[in-house]
N, CA, C and O atoms as a Tinker XYZ file with bonds, in Angstrom:
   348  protein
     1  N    213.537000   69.275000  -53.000000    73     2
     2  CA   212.898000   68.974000  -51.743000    64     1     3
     3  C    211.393000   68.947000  -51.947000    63     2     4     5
     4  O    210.991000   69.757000  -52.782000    81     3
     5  N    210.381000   68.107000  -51.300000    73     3     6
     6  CA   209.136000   67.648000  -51.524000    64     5     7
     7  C    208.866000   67.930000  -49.944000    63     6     8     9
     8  O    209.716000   67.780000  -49.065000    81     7
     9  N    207.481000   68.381000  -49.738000    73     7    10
    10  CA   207.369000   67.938000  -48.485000    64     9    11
    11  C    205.433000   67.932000  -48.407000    63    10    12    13
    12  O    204.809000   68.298000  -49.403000    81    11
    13  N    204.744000   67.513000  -47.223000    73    11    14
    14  CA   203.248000   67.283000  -47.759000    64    13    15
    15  C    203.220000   67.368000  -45.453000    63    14    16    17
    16  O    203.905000   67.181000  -44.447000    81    15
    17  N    201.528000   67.890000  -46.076000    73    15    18
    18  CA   201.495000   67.561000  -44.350000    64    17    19
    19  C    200.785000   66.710000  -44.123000    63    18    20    21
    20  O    199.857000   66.744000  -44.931000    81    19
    21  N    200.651000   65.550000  -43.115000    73    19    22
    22  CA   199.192000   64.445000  -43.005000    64    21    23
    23  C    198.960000   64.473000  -41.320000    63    22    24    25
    24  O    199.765000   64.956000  -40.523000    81    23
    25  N    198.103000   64.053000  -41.091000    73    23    26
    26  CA   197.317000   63.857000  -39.885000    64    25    27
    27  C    197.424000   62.529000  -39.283000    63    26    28    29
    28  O    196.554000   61.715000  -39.592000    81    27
    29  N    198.280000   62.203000  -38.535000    73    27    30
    30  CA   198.004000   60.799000  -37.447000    64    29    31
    31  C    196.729000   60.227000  -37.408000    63    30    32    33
    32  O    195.823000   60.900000  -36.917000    81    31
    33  N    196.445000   58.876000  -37.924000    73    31    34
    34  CA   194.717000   58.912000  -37.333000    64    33    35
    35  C    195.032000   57.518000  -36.535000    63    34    36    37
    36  O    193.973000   57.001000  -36.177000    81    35
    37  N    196.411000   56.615000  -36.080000    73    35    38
    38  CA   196.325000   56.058000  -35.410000    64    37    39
    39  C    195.717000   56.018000  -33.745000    63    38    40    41
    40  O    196.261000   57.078000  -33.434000    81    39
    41  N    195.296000   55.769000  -32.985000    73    39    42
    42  CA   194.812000   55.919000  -31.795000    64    41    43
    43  C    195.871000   56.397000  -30.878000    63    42    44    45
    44  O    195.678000   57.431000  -30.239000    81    43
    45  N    197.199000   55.593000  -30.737000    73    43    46
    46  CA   198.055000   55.600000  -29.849000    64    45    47
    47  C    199.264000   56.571000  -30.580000    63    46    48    49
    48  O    200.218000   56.800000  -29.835000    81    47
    49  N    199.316000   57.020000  -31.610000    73    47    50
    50  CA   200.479000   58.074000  -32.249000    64    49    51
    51  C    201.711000   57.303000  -32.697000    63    50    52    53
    52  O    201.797000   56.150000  -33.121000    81    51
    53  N    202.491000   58.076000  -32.530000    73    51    54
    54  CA   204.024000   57.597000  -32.978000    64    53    55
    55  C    204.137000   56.103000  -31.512000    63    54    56    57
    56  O    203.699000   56.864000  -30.649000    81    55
    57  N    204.243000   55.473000  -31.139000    73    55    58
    58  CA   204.853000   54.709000  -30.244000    64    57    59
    59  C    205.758000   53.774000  -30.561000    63    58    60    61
    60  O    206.561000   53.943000  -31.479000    81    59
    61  N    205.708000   52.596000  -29.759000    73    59    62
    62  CA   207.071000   52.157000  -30.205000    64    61    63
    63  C    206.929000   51.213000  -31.438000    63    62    64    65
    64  O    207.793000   51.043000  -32.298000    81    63
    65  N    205.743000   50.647000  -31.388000    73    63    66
    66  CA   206.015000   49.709000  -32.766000    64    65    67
    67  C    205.848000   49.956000  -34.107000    63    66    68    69
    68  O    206.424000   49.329000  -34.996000    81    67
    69  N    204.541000   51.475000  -34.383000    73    67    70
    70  CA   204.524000   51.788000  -35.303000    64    69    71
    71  C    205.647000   53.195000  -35.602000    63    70    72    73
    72  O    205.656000   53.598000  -36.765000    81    71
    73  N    206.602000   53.949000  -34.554000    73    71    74
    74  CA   207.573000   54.494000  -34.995000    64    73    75
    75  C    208.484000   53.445000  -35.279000    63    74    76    77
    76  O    209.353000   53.889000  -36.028000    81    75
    77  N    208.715000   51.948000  -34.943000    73    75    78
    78  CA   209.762000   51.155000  -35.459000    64    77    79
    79  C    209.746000   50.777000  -36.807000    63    78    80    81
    80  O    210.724000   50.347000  -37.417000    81    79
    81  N    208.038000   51.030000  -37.503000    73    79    82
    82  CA   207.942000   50.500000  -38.673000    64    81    83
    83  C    208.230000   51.570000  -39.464000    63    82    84    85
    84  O    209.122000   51.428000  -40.300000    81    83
    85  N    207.702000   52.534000  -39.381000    73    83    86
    86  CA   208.169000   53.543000  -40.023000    64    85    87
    87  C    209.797000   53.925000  -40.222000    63    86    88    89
    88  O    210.373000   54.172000  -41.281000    81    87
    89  N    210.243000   53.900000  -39.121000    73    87    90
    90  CA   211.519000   54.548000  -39.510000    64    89    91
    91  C    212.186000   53.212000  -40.902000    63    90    92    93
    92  O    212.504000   53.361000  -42.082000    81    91
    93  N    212.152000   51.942000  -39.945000    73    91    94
    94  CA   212.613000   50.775000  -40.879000    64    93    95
    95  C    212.198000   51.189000  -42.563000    63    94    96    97
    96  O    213.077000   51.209000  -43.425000    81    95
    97  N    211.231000   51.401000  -42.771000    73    95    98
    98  CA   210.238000   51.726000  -44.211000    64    97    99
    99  C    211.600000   52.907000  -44.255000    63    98   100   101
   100  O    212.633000   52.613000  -44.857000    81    99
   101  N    211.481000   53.902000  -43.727000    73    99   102
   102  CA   212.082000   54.965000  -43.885000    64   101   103
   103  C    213.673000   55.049000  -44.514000    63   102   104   105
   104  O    214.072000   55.717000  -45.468000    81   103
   105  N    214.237000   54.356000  -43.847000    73   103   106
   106  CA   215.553000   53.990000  -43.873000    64   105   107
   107  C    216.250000   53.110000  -45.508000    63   106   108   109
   108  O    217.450000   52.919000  -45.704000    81   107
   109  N    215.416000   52.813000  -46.223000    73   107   110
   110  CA   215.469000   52.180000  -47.312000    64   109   111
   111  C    216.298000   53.122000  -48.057000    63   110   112   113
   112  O    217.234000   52.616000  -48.675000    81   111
   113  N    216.116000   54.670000  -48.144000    73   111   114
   114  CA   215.701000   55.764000  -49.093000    64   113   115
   115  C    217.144000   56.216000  -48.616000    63   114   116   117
   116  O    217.601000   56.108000  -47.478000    81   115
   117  N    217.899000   56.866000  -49.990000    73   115   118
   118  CA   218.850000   57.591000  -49.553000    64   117   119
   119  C    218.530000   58.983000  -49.330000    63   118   120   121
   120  O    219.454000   59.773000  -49.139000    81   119
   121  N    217.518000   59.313000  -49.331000    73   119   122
   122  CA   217.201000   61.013000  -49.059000    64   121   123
   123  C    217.072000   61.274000  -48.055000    63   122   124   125
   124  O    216.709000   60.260000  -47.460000    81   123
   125  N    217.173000   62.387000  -47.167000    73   123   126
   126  CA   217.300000   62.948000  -46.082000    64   125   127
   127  C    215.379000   62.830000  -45.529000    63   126   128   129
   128  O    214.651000   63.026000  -46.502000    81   127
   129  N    214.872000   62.655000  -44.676000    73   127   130
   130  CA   213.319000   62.341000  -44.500000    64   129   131
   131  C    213.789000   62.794000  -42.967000    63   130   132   133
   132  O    214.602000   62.271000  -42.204000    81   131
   133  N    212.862000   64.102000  -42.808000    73   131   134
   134  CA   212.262000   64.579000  -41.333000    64   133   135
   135  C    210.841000   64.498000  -41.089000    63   134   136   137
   136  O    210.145000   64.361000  -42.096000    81   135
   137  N    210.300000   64.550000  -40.049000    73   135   138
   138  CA   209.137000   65.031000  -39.720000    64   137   139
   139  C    209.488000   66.243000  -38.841000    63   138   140   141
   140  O    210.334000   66.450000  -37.971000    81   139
   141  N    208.267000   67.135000  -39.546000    73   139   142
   142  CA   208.136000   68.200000  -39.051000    64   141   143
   143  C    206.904000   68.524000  -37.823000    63   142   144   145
   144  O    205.689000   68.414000  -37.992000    81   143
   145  N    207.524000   68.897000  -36.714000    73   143   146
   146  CA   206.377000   69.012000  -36.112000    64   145   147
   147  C    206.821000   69.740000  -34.335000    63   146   148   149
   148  O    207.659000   69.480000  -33.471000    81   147
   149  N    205.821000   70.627000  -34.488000    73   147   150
   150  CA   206.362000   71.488000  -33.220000    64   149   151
   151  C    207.242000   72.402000  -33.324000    63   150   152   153
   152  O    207.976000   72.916000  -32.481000    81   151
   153  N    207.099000   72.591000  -34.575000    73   151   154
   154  CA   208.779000   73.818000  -34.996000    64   153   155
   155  C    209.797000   72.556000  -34.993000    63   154   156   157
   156  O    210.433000   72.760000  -36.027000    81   155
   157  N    210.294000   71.414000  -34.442000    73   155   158
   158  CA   211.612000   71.055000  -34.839000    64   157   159
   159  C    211.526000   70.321000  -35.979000    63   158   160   161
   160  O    210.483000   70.550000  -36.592000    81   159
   161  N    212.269000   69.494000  -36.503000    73   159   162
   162  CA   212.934000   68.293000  -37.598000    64   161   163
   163  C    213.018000   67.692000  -36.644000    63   162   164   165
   164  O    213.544000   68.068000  -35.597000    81   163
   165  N    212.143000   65.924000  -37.020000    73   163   166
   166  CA   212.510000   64.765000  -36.178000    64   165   167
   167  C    213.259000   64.121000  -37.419000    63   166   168   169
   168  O    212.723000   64.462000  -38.473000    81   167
   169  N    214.446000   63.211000  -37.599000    73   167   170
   170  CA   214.950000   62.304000  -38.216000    64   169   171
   171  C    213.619000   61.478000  -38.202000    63   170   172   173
   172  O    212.784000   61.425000  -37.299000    81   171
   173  N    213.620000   60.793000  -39.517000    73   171   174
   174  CA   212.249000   60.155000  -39.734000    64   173   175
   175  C    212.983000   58.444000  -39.394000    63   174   176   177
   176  O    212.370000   57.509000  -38.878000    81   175
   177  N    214.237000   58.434000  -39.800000    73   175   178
   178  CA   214.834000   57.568000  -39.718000    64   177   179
   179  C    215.642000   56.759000  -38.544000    63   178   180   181
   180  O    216.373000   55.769000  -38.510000    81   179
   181  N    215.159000   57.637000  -37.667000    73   179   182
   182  CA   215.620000   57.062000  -36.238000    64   181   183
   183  C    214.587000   57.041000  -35.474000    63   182   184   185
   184  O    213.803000   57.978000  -35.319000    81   183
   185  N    214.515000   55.548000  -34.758000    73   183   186
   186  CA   213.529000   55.368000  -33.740000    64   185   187
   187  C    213.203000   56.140000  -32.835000    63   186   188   189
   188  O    212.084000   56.623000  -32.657000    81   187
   189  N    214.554000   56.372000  -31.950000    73   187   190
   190  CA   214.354000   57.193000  -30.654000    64   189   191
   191  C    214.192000   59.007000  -31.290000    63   190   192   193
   192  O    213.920000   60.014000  -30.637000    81   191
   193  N    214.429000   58.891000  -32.497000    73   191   194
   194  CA   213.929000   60.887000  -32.749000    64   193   195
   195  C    212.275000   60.557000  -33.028000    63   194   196   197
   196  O    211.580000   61.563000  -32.882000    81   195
   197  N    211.857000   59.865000  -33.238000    73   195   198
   198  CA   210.674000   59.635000  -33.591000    64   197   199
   199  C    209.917000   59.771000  -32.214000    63   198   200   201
   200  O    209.230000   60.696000  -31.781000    81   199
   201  N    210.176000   58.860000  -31.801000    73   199   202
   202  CA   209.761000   58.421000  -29.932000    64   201   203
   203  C    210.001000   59.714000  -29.330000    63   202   204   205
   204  O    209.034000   60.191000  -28.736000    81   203
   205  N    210.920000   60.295000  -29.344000    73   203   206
   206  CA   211.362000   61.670000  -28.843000    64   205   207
   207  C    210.152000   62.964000  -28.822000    63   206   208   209
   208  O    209.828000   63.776000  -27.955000    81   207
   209  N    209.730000   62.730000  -30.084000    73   207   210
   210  CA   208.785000   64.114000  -31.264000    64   209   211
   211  C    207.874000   63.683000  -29.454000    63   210   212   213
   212  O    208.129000   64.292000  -28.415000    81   211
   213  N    207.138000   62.846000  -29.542000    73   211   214
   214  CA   205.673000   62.520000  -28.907000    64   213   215
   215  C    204.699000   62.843000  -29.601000    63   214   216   217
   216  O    204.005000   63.733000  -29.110000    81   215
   217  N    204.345000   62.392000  -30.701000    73   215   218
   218  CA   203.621000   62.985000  -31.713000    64   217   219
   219  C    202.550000   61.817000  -31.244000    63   218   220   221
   220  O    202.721000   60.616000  -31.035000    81   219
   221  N    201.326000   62.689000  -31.159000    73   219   222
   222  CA   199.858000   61.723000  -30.430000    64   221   223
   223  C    199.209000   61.462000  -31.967000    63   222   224   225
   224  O    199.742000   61.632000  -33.064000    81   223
   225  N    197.738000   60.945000  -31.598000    73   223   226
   226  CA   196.800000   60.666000  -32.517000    64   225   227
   227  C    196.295000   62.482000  -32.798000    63   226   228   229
   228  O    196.235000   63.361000  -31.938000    81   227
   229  N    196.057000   62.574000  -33.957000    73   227   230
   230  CA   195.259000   63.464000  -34.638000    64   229   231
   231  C    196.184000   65.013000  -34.743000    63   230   232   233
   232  O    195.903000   66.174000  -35.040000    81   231
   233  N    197.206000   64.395000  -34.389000    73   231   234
   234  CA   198.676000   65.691000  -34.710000    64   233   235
   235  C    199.014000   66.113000  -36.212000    63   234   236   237
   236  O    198.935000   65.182000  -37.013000    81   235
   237  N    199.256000   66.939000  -36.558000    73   235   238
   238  CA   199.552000   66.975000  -37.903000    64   237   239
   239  C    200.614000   67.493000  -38.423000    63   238   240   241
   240  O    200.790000   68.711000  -38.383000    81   239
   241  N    201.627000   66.533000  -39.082000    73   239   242
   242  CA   203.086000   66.502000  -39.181000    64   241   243
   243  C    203.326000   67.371000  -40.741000    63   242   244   245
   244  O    202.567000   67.698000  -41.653000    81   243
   245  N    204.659000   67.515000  -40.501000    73   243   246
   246  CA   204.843000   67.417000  -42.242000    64   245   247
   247  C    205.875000   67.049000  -42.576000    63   246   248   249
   248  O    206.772000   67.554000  -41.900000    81   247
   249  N    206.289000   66.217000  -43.511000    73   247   250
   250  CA   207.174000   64.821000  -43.839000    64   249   251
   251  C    207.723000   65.749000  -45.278000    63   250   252   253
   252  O    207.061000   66.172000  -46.225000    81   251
   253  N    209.083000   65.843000  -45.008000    73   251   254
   254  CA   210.122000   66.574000  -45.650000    64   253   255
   255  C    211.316000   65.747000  -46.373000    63   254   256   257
   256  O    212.289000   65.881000  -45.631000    81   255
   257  N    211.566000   65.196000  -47.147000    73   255   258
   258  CA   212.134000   64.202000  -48.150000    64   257   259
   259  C    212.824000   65.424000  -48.637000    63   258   260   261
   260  O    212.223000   66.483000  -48.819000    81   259
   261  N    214.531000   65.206000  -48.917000    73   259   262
   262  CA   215.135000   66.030000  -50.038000    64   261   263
   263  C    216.456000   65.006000  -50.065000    63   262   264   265
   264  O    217.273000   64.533000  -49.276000    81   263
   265  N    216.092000   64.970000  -51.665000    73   263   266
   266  CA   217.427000   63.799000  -52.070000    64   265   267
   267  C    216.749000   63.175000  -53.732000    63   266   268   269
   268  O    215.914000   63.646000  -54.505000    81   267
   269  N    217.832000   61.557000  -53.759000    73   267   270
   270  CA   217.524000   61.380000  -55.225000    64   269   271
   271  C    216.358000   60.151000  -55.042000    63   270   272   273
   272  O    216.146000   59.287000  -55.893000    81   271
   273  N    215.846000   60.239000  -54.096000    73   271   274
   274  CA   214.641000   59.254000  -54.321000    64   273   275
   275  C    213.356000   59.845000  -53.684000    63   274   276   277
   276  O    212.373000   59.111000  -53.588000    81   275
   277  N    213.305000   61.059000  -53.265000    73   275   278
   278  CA   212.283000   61.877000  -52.438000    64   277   279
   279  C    210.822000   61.902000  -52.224000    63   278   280   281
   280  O    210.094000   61.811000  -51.235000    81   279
   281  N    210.586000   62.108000  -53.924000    73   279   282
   282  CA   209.411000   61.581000  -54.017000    64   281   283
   283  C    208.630000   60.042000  -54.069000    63   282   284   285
   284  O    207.424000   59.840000  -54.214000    81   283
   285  N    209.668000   59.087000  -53.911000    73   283   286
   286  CA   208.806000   57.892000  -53.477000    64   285   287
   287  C    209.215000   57.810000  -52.443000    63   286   288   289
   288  O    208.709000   56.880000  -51.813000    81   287
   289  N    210.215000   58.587000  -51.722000    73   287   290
   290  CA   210.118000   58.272000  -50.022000    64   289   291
   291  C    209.121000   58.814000  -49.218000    63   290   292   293
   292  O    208.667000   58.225000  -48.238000    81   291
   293  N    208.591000   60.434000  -49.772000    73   291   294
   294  CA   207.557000   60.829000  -49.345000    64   293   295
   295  C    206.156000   60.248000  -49.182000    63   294   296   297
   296  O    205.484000   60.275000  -48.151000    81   295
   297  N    205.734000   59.581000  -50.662000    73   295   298
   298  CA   204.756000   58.324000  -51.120000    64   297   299
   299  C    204.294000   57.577000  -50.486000    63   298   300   301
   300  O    203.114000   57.290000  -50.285000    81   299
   301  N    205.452000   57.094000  -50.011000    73   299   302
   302  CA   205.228000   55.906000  -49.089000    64   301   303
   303  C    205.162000   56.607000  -47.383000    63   302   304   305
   304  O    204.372000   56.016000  -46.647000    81   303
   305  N    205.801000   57.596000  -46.858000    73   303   306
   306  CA   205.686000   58.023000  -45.881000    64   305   307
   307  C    204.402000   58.291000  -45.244000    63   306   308   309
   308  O    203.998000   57.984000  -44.123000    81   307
   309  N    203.754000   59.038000  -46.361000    73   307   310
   310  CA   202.065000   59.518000  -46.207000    64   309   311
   311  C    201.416000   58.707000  -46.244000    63   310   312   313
   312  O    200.458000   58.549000  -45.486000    81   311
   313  N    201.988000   57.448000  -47.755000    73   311   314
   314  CA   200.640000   56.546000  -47.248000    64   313   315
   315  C    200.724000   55.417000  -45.880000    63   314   316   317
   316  O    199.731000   54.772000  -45.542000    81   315
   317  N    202.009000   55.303000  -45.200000    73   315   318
   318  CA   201.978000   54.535000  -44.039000    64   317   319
   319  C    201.135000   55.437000  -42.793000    63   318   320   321
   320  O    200.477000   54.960000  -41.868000    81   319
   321  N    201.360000   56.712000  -43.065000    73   319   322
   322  CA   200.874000   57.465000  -42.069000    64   321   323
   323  C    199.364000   57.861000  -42.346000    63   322   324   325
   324  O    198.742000   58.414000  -41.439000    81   323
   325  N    198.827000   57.636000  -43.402000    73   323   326
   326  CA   197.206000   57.873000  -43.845000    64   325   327
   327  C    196.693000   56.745000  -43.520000    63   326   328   329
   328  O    195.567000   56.821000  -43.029000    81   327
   329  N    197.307000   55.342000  -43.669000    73   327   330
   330  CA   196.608000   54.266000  -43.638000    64   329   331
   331  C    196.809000   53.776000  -41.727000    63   330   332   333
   332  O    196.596000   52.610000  -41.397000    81   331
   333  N    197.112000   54.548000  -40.965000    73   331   334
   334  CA   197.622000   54.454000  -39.491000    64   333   335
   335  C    198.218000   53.159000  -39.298000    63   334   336   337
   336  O    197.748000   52.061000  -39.000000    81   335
   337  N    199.346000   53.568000  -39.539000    73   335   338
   338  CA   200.479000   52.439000  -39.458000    64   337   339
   339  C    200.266000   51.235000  -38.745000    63   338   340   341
   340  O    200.526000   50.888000  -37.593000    81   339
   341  N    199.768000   50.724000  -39.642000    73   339   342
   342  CA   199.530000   49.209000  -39.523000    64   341   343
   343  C    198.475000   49.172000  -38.194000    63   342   344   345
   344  O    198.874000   48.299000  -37.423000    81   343
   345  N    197.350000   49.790000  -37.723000    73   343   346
   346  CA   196.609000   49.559000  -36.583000    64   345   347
   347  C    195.692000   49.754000  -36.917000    63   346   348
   348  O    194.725000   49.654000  -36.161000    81   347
């Protein structure tokens, strides 16, 4: 298991188009991928757990990968979420 924490720096947070891209990105990976945040596990891989979290701009998650591709699911997780998903 890998896990890293990053900071939202999109304006608008998780919403609907950049939690749609993410999870899609997400979903590639056979490893288990949460975000952590608020004390629960969001499925990184489902839209509506994503949408659910309400995770705003400047929140700071931590993205939990455990499986056989983890560390490039994580990789890519942080850098969609460092580079503020696509905005």
């Amino acid at each position: 298991m890998v896990s890293k924490q990053v900071t939202l720096v999109n304006a608008q947070g998780f919403h609907m188009r950049p939690a749609s891209m993410f999870a899609a990105a997400m979903a590639k990976y056979q490893s288990n991928i949460f975000i952590r945040f608020n004390g629960a596990d969001h499925n990184a891989k489902s839209l509506l757990n994503i949408i659910a979290a309400c995770i705003k701009c400047g929140s700071t998650v931590e993205i939990v990968c455990d499986g056989p591709d983890e560390n490039e699911a994580l990789a890519e997780a942080v850098q969609l979420i460092e580079s503020g998903l696509g905005e």
